[in-house]
N, C-alpha and C positions, 0 to 999 in steps of 0.2 A: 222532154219538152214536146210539146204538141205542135202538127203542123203550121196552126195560126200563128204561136206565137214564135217559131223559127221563120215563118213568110214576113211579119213585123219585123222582127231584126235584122232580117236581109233584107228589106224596102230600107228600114230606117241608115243601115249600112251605104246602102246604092243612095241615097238622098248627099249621106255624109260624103262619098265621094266623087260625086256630081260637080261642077262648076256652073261660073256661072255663064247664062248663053246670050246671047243676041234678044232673045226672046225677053228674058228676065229683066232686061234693062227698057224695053219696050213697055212692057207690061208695069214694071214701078214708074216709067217713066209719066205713063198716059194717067196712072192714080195719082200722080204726083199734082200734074195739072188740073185734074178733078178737086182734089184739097185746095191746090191756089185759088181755083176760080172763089168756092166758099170764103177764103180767109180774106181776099182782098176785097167783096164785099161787104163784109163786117168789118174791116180796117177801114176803110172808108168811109164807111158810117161815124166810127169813131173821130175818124180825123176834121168830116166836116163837119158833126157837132162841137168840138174841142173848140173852132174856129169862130166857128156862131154866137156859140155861148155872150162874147163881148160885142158883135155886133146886134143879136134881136132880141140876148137878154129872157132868153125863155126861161121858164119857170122850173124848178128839178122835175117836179109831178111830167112837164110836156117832154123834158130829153130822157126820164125813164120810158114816157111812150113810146117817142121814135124809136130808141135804141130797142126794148125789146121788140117793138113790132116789125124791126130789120131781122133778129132770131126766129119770131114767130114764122116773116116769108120766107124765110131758110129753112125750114123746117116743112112747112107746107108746100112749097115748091120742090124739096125734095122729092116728097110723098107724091103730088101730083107728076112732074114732068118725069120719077122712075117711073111710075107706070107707064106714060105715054112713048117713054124710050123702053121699055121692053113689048110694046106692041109696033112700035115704029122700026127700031135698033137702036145702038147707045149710040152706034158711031156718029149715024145721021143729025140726031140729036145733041151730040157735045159738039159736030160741027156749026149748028147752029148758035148755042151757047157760045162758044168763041166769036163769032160773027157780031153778034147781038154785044157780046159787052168789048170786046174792039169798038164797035161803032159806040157806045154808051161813052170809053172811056176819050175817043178823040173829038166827040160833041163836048164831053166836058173839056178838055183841054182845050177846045177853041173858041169858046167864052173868055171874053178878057177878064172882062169883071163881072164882080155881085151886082150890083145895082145897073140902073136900065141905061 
């Protein structure tokens, strides 16, 4: 056997008998909230069109727009705000993102109603 691939099996070995640490639960923890923030703005997209639909009665053609143009900023705000979080840092930047959609989501919550 050649050194590389005895240095592979003994990494792969030390991986296998590793546990899991403090770290490990941080670190899924923190991508964990990165995925919620995404899915519960797509959920919510979903759920306030479902809602709408009987009350303004939009056309299919107009909730295929919203809906994908909620993917399309998901997509594009990706793209744009990683970059700005890998020149700024991520942490700065998902703090912000927590801030911003707290606040999004307790302005929504404190709207009684639809109408004026």
């Amino acid at each position: 056997m050649s050194d590389t691939t005895t240095d592979s099996v003994d990494m792969l070995a030390r991986m296998d008998a590793s546990h899991v640490t403090r770290q490990h639960w941080k670190i899924m923890f923190i991508s964990g909230m990165g995925f919620f923030t995404d899915a519960y703005d797509l959920f919510i997209i979903g759920v306030v069109m479902s809602l709408l639909k009987d009350e303004w009665h939009p056309s299919p053609a107009a909730i295929g727009l919203v809906t994908s143009s909620a993917l399309m900023a998901s997509a594009v705000g990706a793209v744009l705000f990683g970059r700005i979080a890998d020149m700024l840092g991520r942490k700065r930047i998902y703090g912000y993102e927590v801030l911003l959609l707290a606040a999004g989501a307790i302005a929504s919550a404190s709207r009684p109603t639809s109408g004026g």
